[in-house]
N, C-alpha and C positions, 0 to 999 in steps of 0.2 A: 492200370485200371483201378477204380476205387472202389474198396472193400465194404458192401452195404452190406455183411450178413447180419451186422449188429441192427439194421432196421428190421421192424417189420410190415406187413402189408397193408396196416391202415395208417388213414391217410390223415392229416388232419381237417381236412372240408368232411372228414364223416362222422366229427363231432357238432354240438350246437353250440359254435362258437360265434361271437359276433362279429357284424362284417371290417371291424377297426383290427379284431386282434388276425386276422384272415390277412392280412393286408402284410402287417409287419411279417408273420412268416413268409410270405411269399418274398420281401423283400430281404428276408434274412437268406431266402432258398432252405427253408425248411418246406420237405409237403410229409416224409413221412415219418413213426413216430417211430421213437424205441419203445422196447418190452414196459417200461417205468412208465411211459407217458399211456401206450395205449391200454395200461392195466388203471394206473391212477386215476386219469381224466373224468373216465366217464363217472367214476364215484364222487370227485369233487364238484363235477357240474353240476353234481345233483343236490348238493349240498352237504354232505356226509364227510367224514372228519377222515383223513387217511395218514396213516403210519407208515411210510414208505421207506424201503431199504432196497438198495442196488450197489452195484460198483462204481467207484470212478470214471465220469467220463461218460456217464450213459444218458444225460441229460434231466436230472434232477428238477435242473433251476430253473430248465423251459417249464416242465410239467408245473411248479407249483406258481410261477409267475403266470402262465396261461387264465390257471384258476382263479388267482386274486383278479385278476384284469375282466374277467369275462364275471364275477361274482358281484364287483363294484359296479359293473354298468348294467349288470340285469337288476339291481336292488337300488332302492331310494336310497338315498342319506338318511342317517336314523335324524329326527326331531330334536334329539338334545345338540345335534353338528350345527357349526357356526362356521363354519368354514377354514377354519383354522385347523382343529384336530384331526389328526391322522387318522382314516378310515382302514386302513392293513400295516403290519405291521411286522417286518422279517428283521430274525435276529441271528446273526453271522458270530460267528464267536471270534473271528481274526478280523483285522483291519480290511487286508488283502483281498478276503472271501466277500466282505460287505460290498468294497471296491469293485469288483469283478459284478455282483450280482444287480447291481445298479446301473452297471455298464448295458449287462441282456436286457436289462427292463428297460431301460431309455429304446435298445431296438427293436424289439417285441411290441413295446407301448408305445411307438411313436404318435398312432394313428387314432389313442384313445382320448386325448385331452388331459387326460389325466397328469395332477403334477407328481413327481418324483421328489421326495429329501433323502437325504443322505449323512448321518453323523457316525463317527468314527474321533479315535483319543490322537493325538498325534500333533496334531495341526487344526489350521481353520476355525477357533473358536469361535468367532465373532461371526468369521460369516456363514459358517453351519446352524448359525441361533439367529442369525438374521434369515435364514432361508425357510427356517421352520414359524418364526411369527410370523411371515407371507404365507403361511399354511401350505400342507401338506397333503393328499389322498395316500400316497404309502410313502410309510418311513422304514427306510432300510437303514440297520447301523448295529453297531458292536452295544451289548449291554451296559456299559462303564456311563459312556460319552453322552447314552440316552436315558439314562436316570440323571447324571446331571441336571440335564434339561430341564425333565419331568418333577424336578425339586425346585429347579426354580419359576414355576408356572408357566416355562413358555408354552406347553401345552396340556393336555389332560390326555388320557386313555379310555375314556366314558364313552365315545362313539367309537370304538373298532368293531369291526364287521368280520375280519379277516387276521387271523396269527398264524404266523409261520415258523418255525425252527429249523434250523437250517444244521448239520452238525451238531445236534446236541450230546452225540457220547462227547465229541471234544472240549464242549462246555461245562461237562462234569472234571475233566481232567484240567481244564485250568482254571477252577476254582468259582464258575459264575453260576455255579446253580442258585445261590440265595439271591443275586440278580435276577435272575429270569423268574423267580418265586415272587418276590417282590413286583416286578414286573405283570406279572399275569396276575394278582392278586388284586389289582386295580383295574381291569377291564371286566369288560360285563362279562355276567359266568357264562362257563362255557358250551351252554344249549344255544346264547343267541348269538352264536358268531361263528363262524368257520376257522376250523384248526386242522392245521396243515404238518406234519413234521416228515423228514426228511434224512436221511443220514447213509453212510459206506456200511453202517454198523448200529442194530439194533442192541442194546446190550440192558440186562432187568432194570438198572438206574431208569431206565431211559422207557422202557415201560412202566414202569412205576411212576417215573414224570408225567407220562404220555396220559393215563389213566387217572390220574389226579386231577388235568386242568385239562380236560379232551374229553368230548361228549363219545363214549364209546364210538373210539377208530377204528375203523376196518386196515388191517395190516394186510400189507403187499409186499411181497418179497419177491423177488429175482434171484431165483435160485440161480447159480453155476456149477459148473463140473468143478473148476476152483473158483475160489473170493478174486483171484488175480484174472488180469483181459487173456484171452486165449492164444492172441497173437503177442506175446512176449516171452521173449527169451531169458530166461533166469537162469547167472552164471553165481561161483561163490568161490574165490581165491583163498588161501592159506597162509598169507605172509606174514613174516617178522614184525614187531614194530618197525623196525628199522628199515624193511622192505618195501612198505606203505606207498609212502610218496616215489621210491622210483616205477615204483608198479604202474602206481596210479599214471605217471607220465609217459612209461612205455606203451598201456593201453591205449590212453587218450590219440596217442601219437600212431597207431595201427589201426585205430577205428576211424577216425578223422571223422565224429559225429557234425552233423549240422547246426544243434544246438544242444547241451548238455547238461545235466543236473550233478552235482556233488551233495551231499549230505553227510554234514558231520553232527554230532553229539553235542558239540561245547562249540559256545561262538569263540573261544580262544582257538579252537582247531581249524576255524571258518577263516579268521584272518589270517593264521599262518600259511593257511592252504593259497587262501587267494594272492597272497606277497609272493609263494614260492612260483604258481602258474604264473602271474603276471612278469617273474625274472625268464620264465620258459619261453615267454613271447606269447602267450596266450592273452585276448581281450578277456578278461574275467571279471567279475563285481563278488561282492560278499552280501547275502543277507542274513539279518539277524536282529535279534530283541531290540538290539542297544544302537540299532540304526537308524536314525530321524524319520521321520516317515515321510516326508517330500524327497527325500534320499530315496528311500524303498520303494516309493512313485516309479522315481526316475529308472533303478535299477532294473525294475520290472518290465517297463514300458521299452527299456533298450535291450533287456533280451528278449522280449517279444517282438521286437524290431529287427532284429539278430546285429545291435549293435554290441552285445556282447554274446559271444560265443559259448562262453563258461558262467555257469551261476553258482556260487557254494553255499550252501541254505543250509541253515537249521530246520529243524520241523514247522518253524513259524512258515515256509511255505509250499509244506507236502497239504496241505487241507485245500479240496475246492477250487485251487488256482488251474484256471485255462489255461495252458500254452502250446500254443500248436507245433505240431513238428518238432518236440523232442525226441532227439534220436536215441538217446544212452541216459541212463540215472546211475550213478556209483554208490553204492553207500560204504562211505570209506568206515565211518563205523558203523556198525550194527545196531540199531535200535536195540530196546532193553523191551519196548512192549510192541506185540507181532503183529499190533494192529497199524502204529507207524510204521508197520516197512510194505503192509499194504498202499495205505496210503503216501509214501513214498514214491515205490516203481509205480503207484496209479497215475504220475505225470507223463508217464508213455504210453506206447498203445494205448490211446485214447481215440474214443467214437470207430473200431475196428483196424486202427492203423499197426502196425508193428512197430515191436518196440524190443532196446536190450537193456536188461536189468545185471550191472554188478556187483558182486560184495565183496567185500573185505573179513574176513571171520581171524582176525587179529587175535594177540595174545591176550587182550583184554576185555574182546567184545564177543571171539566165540563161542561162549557158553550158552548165547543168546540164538543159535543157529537152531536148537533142538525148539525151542517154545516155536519161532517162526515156521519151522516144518511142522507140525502138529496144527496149528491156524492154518496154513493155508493147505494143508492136506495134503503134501506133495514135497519130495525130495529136492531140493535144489541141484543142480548140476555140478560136480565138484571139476574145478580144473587144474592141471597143476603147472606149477611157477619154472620156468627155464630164463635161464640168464639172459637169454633175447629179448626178453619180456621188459628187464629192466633198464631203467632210462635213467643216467646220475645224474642228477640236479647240478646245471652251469650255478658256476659259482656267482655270488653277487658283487661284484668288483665294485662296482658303481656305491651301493650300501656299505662296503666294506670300509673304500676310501671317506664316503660320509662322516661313518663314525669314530673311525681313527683323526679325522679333519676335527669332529667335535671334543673328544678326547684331547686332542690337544688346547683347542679354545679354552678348557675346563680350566686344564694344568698353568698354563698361561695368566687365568683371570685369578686361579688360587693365589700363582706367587705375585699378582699385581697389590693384592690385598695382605699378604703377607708380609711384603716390603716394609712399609711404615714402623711397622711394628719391630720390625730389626733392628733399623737404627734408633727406634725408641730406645731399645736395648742397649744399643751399641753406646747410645748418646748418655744415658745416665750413670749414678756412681758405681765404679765396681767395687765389689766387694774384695778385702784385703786378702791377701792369701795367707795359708797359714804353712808352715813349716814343715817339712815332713817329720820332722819330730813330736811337732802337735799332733799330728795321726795318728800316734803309735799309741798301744796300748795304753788304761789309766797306771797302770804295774809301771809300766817304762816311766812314765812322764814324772811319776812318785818318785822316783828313784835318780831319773834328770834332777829334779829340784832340788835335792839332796846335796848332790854332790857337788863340790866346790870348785869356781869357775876362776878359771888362770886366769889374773888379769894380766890386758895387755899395757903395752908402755902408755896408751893415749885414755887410756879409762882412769876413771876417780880413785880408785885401790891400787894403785902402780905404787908401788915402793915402800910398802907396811910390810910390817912385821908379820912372819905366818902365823903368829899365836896371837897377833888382833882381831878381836871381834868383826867379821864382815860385814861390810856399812850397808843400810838400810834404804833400798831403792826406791826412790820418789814412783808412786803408780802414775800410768800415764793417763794424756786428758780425756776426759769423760769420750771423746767423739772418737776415740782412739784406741777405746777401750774395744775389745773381741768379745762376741756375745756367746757366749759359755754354749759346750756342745749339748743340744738335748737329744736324747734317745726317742723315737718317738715306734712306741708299740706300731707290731704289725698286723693288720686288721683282715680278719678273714685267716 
């Protein structure tokens, strides 16, 4: 049976919502709301700015998409709109996040007419700027990709009615606050528009943000017993570097999750992870920064498909990503800020389902364990490592023979190109050799020249007197000549 404690008892017909956005929930099998929507709603219906903070998973994106949908069709188009400019306006700080909240709005909004854009960096340029000069009613999209835009006229911000922030502590951590400054500094101020923000984590940035360019918000918070969902299991291991990976593959191998998350620190850790699971027979994909982003499409879209089993991610997709039916998250390493490891295990038990959270508290990352228990208010479970646990990585035979195959191509292609050069060698003049008496010291060789040479019966001095003057040896010819030994200093 499924676990509705995280709803509660109102409904959404007992808001004044209009009969188009009625429509998609029913088609979505939304009727009732969570804590976040039935606290939120009624203040955004009314027009009034709201600051909202909850957990992962507790339906954020409906509550603030509800509002723009139902605020666009109760209000005229402002007089300065031509049809072209974006009337609302949500800003996703990841690709993935944008992607996903464009997804709910297309099923939410199907029933309002309303058109959807969508820009994001990656991909699509041409025809995410051909989709926006066919004009827009909301532009959802990553900060970067829609200033682009907004520099080259393809639209204005002069008529928005509606602004959303979606994540904004995460858009302080990767650098786009003077974006969204920028951004919001070109729309009309903010008494005649509705401002919407949204986030896991209110943090002072972010009300300091909030209270700059937001008509006094009313803040809503969702309190919990902890920040983490209450049906999740939080485990925390002890291993060696060295123990890591077989750990990680004896648990995998004993939990036999449905779908699973890995998270590492460094996408170098991501690829090596995903090479070693993929040698264990595990369907696995990598995501990360330096991944094309119709790649990261695909990867996402096949484990929400469960065409792969294993996902190893960096933090680029612990924010905002929907996945249903993750069973296990590992975080093989430990985040460094305790708000990533929130959102992290928030990929599980999500909407009240259950979920297991594991960690790694390595020799490098568990220092990190004490800030994490202090955020989320609560001890982790410590477990400890028995040799059953461990699983040795099959060797890669396959990769092995590769690169000894390549290694050898290498060695082959060197002495193909080294050849020529030999018999060059070999082909030209050699040089004379010299005597092992020319070797020998300048003292010896002084003392050789000296001394007076027996002639034999076939040489030109055969048969003189000893007390003749020794005849004077014609030098040889110039080509013939030995080019005098030079000493050459030794440098360094």
């Amino acid at each position: 049976m499924e676990d509705i404690s995280y709803l509660t008892e109102t409904r959404f017909t007992d808001f004044s919502l209009e009969p188009q956005l009625l429509t998609g929930l029913s088609d979505a099998g939304f009727d009732y709301c969570t804590k976040i929507q039935a606290q939120s709603l009624p203040v955004a219906l009314a027009g009034k700015d709201v600051a909202g903070q909850a957990q992962t998973g507790t339906g954020k994106t409906a509550a603030f998409l509800l509002a723009i949908f139902n605020h666009l069709l109760t209000h005229p188009k402002p007089e300065s709109g031509d049809g072209v400019n974006p009337r609302a306006v949500v800003l996703a700080p990841t690709r993935e996040l944008a992607i996903q909240i464009h997804r709910d709005a297309e099923m939410l909004g199907k029933a309002t007419g309303l058109k959807l854009g969508l820009v994001y960096g990656g991909t699509g340029y041409h025809e995410q700027r051909e989709s926006l000069s066919a004009g827009v009613d909301v532009l959802i999209g990553t900060p970067g990709r829609l200033i682009d835009y907004f520099k080259q006229q393809v639209f204005d911000l002069k008529g928005v009615q509606v602004l959303v922030l979606d994540e904004a502590d995460r858009m302080f951590d990767l650098g786009f606050i003077k974006d969204i400054r920028y951004i919001l500094r070109r729309m009309p101020p903010p008494k005649e528009r509705l401002n919407l923000l949204f986030s896991a984590t209110l943090s002072h940035r972010v009300h300091e943000l909030g209270y700059e360019h937001m008509n006094d918000p009313e803040e809503i918070k969702i309190d919990a017993e902890t920040v983490v969902a209450d049906h999740l299991l939080e485990e925390v291991y002890y291993p060696a570097n060295s123990e890591k990976l077989p750990l990680l593959l004896g648990l995998m191998r004993q939990t036999e999750g449905e779908r699973v998350l890995v998270f590492a620190n460094m996408r170098v850790t991501c690829d090596r992870l995903g090479r070693s699971l993929k040698q264990q027979g595990y369907s696995a994909g990598v995501l990360s920064g330096d991944v094309p982003q119709k790649k990261r499409e695909q990867l996402l879209k096949g484990f929400t498909e469960g065409k792969h089993r294993v996902l190893v991610a960096t933090d680029v997709a612990a924010r905002g990503l929907h996945i249903p039916s993750v069973s296990h998250v590992f975080n093989y390493d430990l985040p460094q800020d305790p708000e990533d490891y929130v959102h992290r295990i928030g990929r599980t038990a999500r909407a009240g389902a259950s979920g297991h959270a594991i960690s790694f508290a390595c020799e490098d990352h568990a220092f990190s364990l004490m800030d994490i228990e202090e955020y989320i208010g609560h001890a982790v479970t410590r477990q400890e490592i028995s040799e059953g646990m461990l699983e040795a990585p099959a060797p890669n035979t396959k990769a092995d023979a590769q690169k000894s195959s390549e290694r050898k191509e290498r060695n082959e292609a060197r002495g193909k190109k080294e050849e020529p050069r030999r018999h060059a060698r070999s082909a030209g003049v050699q040089k004379p050799t010299v005597s092992s008496k020319s070797d020998e010291s300048p003292r010896t060789s002084g003392s050789a020249e000296k001394s007076p040479v027996e002639p034999t019966p076939s040489s030109p001095g055969a048969g003189r007197s000893p007390d003749a003057p020794p005849a004077v040896q014609s030098a040889p010819p110039p080509r013939q000549r030995l080019r005098p030994k030079v000493e050459v200093p030794a440098v360094g």
